[in-house]
C-alpha positions as CSV (number, residue, x, y, z in Angstrom):
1,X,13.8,-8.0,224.0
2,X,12.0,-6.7,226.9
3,X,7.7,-5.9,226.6
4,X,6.3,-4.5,228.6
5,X,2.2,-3.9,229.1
6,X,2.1,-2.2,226.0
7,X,1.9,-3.3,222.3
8,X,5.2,-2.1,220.7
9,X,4.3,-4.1,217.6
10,X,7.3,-2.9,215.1
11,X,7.0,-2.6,211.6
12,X,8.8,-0.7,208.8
13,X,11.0,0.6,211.4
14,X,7.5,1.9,213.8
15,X,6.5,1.4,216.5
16,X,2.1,1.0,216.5
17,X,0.9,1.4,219.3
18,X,2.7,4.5,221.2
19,X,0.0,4.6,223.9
20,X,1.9,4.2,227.1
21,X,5.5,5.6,225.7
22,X,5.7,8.1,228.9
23,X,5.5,5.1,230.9
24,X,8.1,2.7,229.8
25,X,10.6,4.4,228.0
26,X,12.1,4.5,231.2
27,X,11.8,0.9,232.0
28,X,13.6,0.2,228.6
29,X,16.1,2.8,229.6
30,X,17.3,0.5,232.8
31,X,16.7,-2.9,231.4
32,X,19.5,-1.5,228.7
33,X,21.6,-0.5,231.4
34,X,21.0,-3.7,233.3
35,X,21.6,-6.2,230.7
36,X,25.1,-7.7,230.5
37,X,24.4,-9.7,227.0
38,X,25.6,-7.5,224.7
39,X,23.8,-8.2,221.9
40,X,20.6,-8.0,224.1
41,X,22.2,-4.7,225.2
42,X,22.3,-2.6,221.6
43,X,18.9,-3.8,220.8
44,X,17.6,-2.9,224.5
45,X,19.2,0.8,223.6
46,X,17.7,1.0,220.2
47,X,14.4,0.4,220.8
48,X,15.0,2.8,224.1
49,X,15.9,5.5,221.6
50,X,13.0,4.7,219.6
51,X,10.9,5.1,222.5
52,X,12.9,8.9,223.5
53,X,12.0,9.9,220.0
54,X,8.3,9.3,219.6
55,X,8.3,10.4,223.4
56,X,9.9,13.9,222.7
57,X,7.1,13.8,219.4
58,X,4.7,13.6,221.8
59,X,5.7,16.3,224.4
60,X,6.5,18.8,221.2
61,X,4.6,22.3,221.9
62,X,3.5,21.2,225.7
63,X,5.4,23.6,227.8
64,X,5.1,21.4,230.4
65,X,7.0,17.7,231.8
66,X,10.1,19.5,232.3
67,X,11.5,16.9,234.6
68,X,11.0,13.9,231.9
69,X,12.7,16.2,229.8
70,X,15.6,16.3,232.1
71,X,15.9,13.0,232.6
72,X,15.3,12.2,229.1
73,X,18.5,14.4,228.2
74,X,20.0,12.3,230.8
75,X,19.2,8.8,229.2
76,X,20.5,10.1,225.7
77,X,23.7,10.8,227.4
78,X,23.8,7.6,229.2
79,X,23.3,5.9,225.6
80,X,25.8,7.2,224.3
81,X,28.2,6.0,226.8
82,X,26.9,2.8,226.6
83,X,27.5,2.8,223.3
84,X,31.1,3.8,223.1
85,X,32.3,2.4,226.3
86,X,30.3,-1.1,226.3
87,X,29.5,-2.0,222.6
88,X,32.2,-0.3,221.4
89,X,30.9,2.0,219.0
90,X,33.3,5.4,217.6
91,X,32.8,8.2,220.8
92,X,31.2,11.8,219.1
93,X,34.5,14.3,218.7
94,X,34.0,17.5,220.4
C-alpha cells in the first residue's frame, strides 16, 4: 500500500494518527486510480475511503472548504466506478 509522510498506523479498523488527512487523501485517491494491480487497487480505494470519512469528520460544522468538498463528492463517485467497472463489484440500482 502506498504511505505517505504521515503515520496511518491502522488498528481495529483506525486509522491513529489523522494529522495530515487533508493532505493525502487526495494522493491516495490517484494512486487508486493509477494502479493497475487489482488487488493493490481495492486496498488503495479502501483505505482512500477511510481517509474521505475521517476527512469529512473533520470538516463537520466548518462552513468553510467547499472546494475539497466538491472534489471529495467527486472521488466517492469515481470509487464507485472503480469499483463496479474495474473490480467488479454489484453497480448501486437507481
Amino acid at each position: 500500500m502506498l504511505r505517505l509522510g504521515c503515520n496511518y498506523a491502522r488498528g481495529k479498523d483506525r486509522i491513529a494518527d489523522t494529522s495530515c488527512i487533508g493532505q493525502t487523501w487526495k494522493q491516495y485517491f490517484e494512486s487508486a486510480l493509477e494502479e493497475l494491480d487489482l488487488a493493490k487497487t481495492e486496498e488503495n480505494v479502501q483505505f482512500a475511503e477511510e481517509l474521505l470519512f475521517l476527512r469529512r469528520q473533520e470538516l463537520a460544522g466548518n462552513p468553510n472548504h467547499h472546494g475539497e468538498r466538491t472534489e471529495m463528492k467527486q472521488a466517492s463517485a469515481s470509487f464507485l466506478r472503480v469499483k463496479t467497472l474495474r473490480l467488479g463489484w454489484p453497480g448501486i440500482e437507481s
